[in-house]
Each structure stands twice: as C-alpha cells, then as structure tokens.
C-alpha positions as CSV (number, residue, x, y, z in Angstrom):
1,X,77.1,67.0,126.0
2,X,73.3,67.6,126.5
3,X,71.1,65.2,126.4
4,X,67.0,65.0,126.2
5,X,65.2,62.0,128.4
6,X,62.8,60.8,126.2
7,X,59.1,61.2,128.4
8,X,56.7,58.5,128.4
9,X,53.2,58.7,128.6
10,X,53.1,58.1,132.2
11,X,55.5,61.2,133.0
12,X,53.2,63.8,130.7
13,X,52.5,67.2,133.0
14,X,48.5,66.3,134.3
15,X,47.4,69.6,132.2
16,X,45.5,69.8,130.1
17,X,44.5,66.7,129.3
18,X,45.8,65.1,126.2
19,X,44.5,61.9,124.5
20,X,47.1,59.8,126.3
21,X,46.3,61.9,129.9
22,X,42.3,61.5,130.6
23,X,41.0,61.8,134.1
24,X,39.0,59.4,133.2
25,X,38.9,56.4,130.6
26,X,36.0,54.6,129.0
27,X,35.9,50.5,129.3
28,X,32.6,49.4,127.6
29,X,31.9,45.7,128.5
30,X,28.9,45.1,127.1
31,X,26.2,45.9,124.4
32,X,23.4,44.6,126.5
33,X,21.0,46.9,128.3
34,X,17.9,46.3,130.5
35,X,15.8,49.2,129.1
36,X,14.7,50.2,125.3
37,X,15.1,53.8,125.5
38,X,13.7,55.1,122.0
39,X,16.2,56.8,120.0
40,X,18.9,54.6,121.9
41,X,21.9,54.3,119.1
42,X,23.6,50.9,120.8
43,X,22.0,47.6,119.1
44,X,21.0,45.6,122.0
45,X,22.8,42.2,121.1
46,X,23.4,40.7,124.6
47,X,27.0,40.6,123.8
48,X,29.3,40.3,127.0
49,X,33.2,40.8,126.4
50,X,35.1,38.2,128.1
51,X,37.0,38.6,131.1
52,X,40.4,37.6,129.1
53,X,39.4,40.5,126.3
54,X,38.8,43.1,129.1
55,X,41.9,42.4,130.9
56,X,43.5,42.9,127.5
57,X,42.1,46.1,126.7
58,X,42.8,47.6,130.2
59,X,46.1,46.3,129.6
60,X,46.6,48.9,126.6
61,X,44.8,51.7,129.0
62,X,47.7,51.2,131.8
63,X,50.5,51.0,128.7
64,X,49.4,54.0,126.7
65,X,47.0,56.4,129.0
66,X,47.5,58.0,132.0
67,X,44.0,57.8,134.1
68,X,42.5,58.4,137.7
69,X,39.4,56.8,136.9
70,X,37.9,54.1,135.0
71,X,34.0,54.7,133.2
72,X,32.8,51.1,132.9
73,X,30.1,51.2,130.1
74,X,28.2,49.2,127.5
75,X,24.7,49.2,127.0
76,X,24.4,49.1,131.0
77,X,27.5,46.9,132.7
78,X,25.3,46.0,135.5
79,X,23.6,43.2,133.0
80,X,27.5,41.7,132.5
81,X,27.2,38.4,134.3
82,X,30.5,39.3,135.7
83,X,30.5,42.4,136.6
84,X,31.6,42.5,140.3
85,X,35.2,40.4,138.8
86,X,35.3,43.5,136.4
87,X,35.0,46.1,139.0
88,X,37.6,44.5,141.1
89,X,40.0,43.9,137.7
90,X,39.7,48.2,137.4
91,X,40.1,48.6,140.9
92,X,43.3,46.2,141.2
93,X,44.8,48.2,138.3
94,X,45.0,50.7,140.4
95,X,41.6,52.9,138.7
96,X,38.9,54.4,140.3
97,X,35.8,52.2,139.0
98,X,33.0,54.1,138.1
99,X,30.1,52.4,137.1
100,X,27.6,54.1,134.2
101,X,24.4,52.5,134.7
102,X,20.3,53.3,134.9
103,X,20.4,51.4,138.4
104,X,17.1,48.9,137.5
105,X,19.7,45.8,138.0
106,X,21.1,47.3,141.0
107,X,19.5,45.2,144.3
108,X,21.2,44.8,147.9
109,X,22.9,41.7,147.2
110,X,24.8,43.0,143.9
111,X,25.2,46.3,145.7
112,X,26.9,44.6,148.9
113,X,29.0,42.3,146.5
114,X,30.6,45.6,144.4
C-alpha cells in the first residue's frame, strides 16, 4: 500500500518562491517615522506595537512561512523605543534582521547596542 506524507510548509522545495516560502518576510512595528516625506501614504500616528503583539505575529511567520530573513518596517523601526529587544527577538528566531530605515535615528550608541 502506497502512501503520500503530507508536506508542511517548512518542507516546500526553496523554488520559486511561494507565499508560504519568501526569502524574506515583512514585520512592520511601527507607524511612526522621523521624516514627512510628501506623498508618504503611512499616517504618522506614533503607534508602537508591543513587544507581546510582535512576538505573536513572528510566531505565525515561523508556523506558516518559510524565511531567511526578516524586513523589520513601519514608518521607520529605528523610532520603536524598543527596537534593539526586537532585533534580538528576529535574530533569536533564527531570521536574518534587516532593518528598513532612512538612518537619521541611527547614532553610535544605538548602532553599537544593535
């Protein structure tokens, strides 16, 4: 008697991508951003997710997507008052943390602490 293992996301072939098999996934942790770029779409409300809603949401990444890399977004994460905790929560997931940011909140003593 044949029979078929069922695959889970995890096990997918790396190509192509598919929507559960990214090289890398988006984590957007806040709308807040330190510059007011005309035609900008994001409202800039100065709203900071939690630590306890983005360890939920990576949770789903690591249960439903298979990903190299992590893009941590907002509005520009640098301005997340804890954004060196979040950095270390994608890198202890086992992601590559890359951070999308313009840089202006980026000084030495953030830059040493990330």
């Amino acid at each position: 008697m044949n029979t078929v293992a069922e695959l889970t996301p995890s096990e997918y072939y790396r190509l192509p991508w598919s929507l559960t098999d990214n090289a890398i996934s988006w984590l957007e942790v806040t709308d807040d951003c330190n510059l007011e770029c005309e035609g900008c779409y994001r409202p800039h409300l100065k709203n900071h997710k939690s630590l306890a809603q983005i360890a939920e949401e990576l949770a789903v990444f690591k249960a439903r997507r298979k990903s190299d890399c992590m893009s941590i977004a907002g509005g520009d994460p640098l301005v997340h008052p804890q954004i060196v905790e979040i950095v270390k929560m994608v890198k202890d997931g086992g992601w590559k943390p890359i951070i999308n940011t313009n840089g202006l909140a980026l000084g030495r003593k953030l830059l040493r602490k990330l």
